[in-house]
C-alpha positions as CSV (number, residue, x, y, z in Angstrom):
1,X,-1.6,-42.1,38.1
2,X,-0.9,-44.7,35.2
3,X,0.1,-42.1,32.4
4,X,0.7,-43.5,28.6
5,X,2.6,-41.5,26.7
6,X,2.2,-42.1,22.3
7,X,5.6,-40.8,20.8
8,X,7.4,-41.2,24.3
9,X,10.5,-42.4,22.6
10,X,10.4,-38.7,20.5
11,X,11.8,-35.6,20.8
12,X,9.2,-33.8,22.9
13,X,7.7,-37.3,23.9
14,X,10.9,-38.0,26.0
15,X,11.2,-35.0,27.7
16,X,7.5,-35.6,29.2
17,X,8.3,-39.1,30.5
18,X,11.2,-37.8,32.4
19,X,9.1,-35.0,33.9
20,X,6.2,-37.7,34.4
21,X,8.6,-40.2,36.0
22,X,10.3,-37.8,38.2
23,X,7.3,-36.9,39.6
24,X,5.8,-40.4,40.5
25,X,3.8,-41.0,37.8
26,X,3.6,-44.7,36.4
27,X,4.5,-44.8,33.0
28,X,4.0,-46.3,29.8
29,X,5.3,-45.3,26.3
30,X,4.2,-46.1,23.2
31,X,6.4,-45.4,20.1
32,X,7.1,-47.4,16.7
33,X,10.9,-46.0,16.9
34,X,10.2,-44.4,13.1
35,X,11.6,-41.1,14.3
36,X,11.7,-41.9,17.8
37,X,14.8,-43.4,19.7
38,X,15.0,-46.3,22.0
39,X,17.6,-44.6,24.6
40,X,15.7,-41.4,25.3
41,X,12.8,-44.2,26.5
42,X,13.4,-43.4,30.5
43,X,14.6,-46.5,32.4
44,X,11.4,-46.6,34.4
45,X,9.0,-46.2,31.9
46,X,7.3,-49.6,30.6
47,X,8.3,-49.1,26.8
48,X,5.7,-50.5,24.0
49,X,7.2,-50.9,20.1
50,X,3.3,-50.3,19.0
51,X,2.2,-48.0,15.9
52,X,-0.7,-46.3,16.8
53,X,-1.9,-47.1,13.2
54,X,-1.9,-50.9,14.8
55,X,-5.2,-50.4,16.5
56,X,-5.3,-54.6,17.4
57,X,-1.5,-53.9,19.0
58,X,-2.9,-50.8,20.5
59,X,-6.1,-52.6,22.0
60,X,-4.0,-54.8,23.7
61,X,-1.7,-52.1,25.2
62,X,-4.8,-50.6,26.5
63,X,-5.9,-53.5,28.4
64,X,-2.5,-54.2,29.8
65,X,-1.8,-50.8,31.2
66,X,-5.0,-49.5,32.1
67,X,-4.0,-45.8,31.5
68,X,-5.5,-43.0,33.5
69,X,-3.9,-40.1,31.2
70,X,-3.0,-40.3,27.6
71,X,-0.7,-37.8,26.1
72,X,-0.6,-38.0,22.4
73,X,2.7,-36.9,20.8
74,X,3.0,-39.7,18.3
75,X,2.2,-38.1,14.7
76,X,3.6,-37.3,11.2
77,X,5.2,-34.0,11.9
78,X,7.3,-33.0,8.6
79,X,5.2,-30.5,6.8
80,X,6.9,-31.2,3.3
81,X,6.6,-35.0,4.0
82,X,2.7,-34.7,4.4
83,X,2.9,-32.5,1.1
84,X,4.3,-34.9,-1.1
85,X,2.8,-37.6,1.2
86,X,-0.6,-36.3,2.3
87,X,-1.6,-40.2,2.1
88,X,0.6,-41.3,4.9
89,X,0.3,-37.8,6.5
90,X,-3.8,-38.9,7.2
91,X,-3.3,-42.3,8.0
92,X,-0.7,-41.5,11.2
93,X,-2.2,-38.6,12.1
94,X,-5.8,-39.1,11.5
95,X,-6.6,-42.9,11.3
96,X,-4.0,-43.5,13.9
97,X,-5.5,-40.1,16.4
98,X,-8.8,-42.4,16.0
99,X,-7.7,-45.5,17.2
100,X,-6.1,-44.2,19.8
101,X,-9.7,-42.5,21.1
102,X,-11.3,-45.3,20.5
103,X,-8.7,-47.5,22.7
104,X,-9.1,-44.8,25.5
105,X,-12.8,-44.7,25.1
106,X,-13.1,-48.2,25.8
107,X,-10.7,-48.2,28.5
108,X,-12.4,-45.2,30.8
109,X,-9.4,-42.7,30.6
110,X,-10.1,-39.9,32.0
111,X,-8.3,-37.1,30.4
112,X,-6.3,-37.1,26.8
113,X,-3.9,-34.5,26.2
114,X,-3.4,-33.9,22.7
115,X,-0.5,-32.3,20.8
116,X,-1.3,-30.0,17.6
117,X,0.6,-27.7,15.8
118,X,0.0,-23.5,16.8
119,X,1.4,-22.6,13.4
120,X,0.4,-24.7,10.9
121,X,-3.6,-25.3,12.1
122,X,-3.5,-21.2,11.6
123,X,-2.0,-20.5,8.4
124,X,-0.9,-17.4,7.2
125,X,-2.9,-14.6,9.1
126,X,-3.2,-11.2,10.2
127,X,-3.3,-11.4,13.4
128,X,-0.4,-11.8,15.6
129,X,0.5,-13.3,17.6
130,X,-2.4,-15.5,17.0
131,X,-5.1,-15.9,19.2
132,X,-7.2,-19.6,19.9
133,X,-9.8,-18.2,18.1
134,X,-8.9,-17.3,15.1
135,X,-10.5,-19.2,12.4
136,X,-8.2,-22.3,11.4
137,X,-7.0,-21.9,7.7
138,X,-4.2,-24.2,7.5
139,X,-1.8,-24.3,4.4
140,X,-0.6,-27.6,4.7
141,X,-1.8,-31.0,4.9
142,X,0.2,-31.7,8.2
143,X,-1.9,-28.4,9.4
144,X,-5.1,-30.3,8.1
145,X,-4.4,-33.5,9.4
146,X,-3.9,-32.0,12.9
147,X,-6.8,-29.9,13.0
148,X,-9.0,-33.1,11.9
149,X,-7.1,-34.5,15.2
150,X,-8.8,-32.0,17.4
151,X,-12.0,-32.1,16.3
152,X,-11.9,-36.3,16.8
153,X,-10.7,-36.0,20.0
154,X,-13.7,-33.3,21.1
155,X,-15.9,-35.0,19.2
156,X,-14.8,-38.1,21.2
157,X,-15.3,-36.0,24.3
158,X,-18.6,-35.8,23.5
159,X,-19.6,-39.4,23.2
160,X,-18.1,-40.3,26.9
161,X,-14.2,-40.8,25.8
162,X,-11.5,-38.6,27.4
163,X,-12.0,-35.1,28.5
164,X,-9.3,-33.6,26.2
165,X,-7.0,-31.0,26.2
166,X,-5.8,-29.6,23.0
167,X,-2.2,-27.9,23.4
168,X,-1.1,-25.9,20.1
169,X,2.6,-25.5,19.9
170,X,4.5,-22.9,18.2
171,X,8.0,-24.1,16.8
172,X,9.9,-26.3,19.8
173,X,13.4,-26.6,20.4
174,X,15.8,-27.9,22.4
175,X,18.1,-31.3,23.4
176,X,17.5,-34.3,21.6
177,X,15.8,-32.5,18.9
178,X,16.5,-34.1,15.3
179,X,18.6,-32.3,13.3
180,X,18.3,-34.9,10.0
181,X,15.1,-33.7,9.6
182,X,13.2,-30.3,8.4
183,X,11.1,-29.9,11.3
184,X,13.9,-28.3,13.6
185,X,16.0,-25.5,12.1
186,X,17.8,-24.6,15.6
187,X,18.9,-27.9,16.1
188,X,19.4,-28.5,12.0
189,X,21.6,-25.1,12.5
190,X,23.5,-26.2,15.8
191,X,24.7,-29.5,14.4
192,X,25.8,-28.0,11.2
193,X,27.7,-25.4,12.9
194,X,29.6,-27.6,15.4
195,X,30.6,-29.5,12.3
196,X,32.2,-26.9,10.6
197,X,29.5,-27.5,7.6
198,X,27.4,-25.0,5.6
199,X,23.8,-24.1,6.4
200,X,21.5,-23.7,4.1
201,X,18.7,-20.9,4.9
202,X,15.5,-21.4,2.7
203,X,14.3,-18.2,1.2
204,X,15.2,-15.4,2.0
205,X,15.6,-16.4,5.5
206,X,12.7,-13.7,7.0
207,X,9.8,-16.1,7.5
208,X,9.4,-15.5,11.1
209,X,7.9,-18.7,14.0
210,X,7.5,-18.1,18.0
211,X,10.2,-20.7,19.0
212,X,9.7,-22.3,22.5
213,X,12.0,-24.7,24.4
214,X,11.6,-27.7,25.3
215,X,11.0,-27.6,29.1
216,X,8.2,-25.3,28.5
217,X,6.5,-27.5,26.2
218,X,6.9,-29.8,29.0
219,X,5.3,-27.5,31.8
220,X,2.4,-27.1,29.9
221,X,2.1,-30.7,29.6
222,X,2.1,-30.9,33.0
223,X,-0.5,-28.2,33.6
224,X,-2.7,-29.3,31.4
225,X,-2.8,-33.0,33.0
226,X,-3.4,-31.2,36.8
227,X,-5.9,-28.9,35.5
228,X,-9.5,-29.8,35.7
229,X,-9.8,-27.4,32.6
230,X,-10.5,-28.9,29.1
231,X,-10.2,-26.8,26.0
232,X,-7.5,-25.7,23.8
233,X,-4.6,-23.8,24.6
234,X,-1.4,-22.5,22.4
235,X,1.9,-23.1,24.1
236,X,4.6,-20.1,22.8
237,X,6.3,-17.0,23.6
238,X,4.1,-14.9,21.9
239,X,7.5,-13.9,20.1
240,X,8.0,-13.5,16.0
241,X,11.9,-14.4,15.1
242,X,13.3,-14.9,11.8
243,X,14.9,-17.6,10.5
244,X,18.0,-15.0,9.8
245,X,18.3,-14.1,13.9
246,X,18.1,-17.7,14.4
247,X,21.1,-18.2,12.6
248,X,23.0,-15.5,14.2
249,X,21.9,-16.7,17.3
250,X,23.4,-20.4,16.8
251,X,26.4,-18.9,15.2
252,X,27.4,-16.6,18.0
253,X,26.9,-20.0,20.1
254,X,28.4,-22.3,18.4
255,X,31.2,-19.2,17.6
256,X,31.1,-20.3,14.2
257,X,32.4,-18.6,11.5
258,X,29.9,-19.6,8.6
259,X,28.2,-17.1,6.3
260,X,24.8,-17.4,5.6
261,X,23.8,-19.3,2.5
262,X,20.1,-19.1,0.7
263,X,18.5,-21.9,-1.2
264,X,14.8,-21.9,-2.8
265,X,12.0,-21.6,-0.9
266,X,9.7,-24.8,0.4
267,X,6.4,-26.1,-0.7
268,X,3.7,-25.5,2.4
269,X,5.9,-22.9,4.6
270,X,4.1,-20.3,5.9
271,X,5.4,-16.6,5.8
272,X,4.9,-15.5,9.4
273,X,3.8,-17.8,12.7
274,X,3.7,-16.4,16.7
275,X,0.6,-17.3,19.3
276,X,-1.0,-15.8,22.0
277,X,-0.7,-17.7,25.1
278,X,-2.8,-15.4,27.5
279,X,-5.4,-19.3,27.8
280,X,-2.9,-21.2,29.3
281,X,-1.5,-17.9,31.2
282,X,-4.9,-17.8,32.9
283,X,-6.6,-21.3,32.6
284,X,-3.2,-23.5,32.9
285,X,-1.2,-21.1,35.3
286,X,1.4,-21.8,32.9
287,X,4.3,-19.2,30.9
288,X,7.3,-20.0,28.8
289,X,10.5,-19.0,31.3
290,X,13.5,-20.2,29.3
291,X,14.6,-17.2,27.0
292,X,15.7,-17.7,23.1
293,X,19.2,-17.1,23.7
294,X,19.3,-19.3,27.0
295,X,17.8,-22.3,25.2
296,X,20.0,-21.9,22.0
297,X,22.7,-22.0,24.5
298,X,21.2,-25.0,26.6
299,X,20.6,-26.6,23.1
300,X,24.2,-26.3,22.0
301,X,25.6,-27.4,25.1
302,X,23.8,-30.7,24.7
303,X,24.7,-31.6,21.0
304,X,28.5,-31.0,22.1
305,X,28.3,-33.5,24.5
306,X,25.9,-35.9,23.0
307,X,25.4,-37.9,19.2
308,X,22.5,-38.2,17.2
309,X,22.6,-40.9,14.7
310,X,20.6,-40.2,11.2
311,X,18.8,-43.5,11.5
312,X,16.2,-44.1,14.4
313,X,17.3,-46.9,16.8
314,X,15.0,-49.4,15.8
């Protein structure tokens, strides 16, 4: 299949290429290199420096390519940035979600595979780990903007544009994550570690996430794209662990020596985050494998032989 890939040159984005590529796929990326990074674009992937804001740039992408699949990882993901931003928060992940359905609308694609957010689309609830349908109360306006995604795309759905599948991750880690930012604390943890410089936990460090690795977020990609199943699906371990074990973990991986240090708390965090993934066990045939202390130590081994530079490779 032709397969175009938004956010390809990303963290998560990256890791799906590969897996597409490796498995025959034809494969285009687009990515704006904000965040992204040129060298994580596989070799034999055709590589587009498009902003999915761009919808003209986009159009024309569309008709060169011809896609058969879309997966849409490109997106605003800091949850503080879209609190003190909430303007350029909408317009990537909203205005930029639209132009993309529109573009695969027009083209015929078959199926879109969209990324959201298992955590933040929830907010803080009772009920955990969280089930699909729990009602969506999200506490941020990254979790807003992403929600709004979902609904576009089924809305789309329903006036002939992609059939789509809506994957809701829980917190994802693993190689090539970006430790500059705030989105990944194990790889924000790893780096500072293997430096021999000071963590900072915010809080009180017992705000707990379901952290999943990389190469199961990739798995369910795949699932989703070979299933003839549309709906939503969260994409976990169904597993609550606190920021605090996440920083023992990386220490006694990193065989650091570094006490723990607490700063304030952040604007839009939410207290507690895990989801259910008995959907996707089911519909998908898909289960996270790699264990939390086999990732951390899959993640570690990675930064110590690789560099991440601060500043995207534009």
């Amino acid at each position: 299949m032709n397969v175009l890939v938004t956010g390809g040159a990303g963290f998560i984005g990256s890791h799906v290429v590969d897996a597409l590529v490796q498995r025959g796929d034809t494969v285009a990326v687009v990515d704006n290199l904000s965040s992204g990074k040129k060298e994580y674009v596989n070799a034999q992937a055709e590589f587009f420096k498009v902003d999915i804001v761009d919808k003209a740039f986009l159009v024309d992408v569309f008709n060169r390519f011809r896609p058969d699949v879309v997966f849409h990882l490109a997106a605003q993901k800091s949850v503080r940035d879209s609190v003190t931003d909430p303007v350029n928060d909408l317009r990537i992940n909203i205005e930029g979600t639209v132009n993309l359905l529109e573009c695969a609308k027009s083209a015929g694609v078959q199926k879109m595979i969209y990324s959201s957010t298992g955590g933040a689309v929830y907010g803080d609830v009772s009920v955990l780990p969280t089930p699909e349908d729990t009602p969506c109360a999200p506490v941020s306006t990254y979790g807003t903007s992403k929600l709004a995604g979902e609904y576009y795309a089924r809305c789309y759905a329903a006036l002939g544009g992609p059939l789509p599948v809506i994957l809701r991750y829980a917190n994802v880690y693993g190689p090539r994550q970006d430790p500059y930012g705030e989105a990944g604390v194990v790889a924000i943890f790893v780096k500072k570690m293997l430096e021999n410089e000071q963590p900072v936990i915010n809080g009180d460090g017992n705000n707990t996430r379901d952290f999943v690795y990389v190469s199961d977020v990739v798995s369910a990609n795949l699932c989703a794209m070979d299933s003839e199943k549309e709906g939503m699906y969260n994409v976990g371990t169904e597993i609550e662990t606190s920021v605090n074990d996440i920083f023992r973990e990386v220490k006694k991986a990193t065989r650091s020596d570094v006490q723990e240090e607490y700063g304030p708390e952040k604007p839009g965090e939410q207290r507690r985050s895990a989801v259910l993934v008995a959907c996707a066990r089911k519909e998908l045939g898909w289960e996270p494998q790699v264990a939390l202390d086999e990732g951390i130590r899959k993640t570690v081994e990675w930064f110590q032989k690789n560099t991440i530079s601060e500043k995207p490779s534009l």
